[in-house]
C-alpha positions as a LaTeX table, in Angstrom:
\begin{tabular}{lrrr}
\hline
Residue & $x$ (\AA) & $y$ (\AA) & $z$ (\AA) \\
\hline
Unk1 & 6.27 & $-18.82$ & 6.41 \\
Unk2 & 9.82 & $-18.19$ & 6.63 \\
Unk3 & 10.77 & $-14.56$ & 6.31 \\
Unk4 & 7.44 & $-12.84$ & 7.97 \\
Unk5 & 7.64 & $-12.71$ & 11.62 \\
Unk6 & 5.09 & $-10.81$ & 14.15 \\
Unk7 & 5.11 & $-8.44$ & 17.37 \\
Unk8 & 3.58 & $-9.78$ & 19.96 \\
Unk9 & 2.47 & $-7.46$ & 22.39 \\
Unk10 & 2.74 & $-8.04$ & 26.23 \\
Unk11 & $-0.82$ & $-9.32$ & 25.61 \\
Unk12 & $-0.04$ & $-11.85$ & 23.80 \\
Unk13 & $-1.79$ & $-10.05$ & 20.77 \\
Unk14 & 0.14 & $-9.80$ & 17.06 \\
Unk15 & 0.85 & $-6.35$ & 16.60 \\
Unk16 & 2.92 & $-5.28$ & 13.91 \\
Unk17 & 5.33 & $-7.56$ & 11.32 \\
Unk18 & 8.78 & $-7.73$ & 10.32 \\
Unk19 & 8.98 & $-8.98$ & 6.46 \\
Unk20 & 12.27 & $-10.04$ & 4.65 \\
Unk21 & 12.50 & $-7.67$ & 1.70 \\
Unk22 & 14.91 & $-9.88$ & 0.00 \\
Unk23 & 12.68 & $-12.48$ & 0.37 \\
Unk24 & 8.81 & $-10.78$ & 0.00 \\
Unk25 & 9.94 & $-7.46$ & $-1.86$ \\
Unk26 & 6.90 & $-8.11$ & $-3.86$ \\
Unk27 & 4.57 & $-8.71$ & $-1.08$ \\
Unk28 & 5.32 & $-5.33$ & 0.86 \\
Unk29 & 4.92 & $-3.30$ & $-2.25$ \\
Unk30 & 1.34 & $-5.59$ & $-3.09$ \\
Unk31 & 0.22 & $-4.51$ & 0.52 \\
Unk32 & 1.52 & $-1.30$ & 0.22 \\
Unk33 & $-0.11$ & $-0.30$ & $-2.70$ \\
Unk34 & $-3.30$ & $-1.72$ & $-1.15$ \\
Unk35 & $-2.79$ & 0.54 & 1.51 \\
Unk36 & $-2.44$ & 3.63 & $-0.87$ \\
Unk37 & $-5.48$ & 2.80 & $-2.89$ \\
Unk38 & $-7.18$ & 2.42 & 0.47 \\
Unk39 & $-6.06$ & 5.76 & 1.78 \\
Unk40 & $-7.13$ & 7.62 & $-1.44$ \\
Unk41 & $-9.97$ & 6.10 & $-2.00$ \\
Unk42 & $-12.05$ & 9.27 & $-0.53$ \\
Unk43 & $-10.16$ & 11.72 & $-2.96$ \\
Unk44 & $-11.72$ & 13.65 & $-6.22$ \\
Unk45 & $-11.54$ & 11.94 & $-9.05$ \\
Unk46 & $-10.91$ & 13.32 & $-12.89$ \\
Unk47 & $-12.24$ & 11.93 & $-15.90$ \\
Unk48 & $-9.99$ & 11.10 & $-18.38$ \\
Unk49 & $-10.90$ & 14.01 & $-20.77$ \\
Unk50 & $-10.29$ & 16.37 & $-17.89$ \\
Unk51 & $-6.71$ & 14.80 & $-17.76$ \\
Unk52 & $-6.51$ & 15.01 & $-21.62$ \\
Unk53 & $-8.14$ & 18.64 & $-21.69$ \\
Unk54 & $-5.55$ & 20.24 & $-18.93$ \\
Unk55 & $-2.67$ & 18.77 & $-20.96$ \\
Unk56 & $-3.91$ & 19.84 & $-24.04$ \\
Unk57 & $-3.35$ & 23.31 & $-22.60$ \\
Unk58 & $-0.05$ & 22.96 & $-21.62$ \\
\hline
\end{tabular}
């Protein structure tokens, strides 16, 4: 694929990648967003008439 090229360590293992953000914008902020969700995935949720309730206050 033209525009994604990988690291290769001195192991001969991939380890990272270089993307073309003029070409696969898109696809960095799919993955990245991915990777967000992922990270977060552990936090406290709210309910959505918690959300309503605390802006109700305000």
């Amino acid at each position: 694929m033209t525009g994604i090229n990988f690291v290769i360590n001195d192991k001969g293992k991939k380890s990272a990648v270089v993307i073309d953000l003029k070409k696969h914008g898109k696809l960095w902020e799919d993955f990245y967003d991915a990777l967000k969700v992922k990270q977060r995935k552990n936090e406290p949720r709210e309910t959505l008439q918690m959300v309503k309730a605390r802006f109700n206050k305000k």
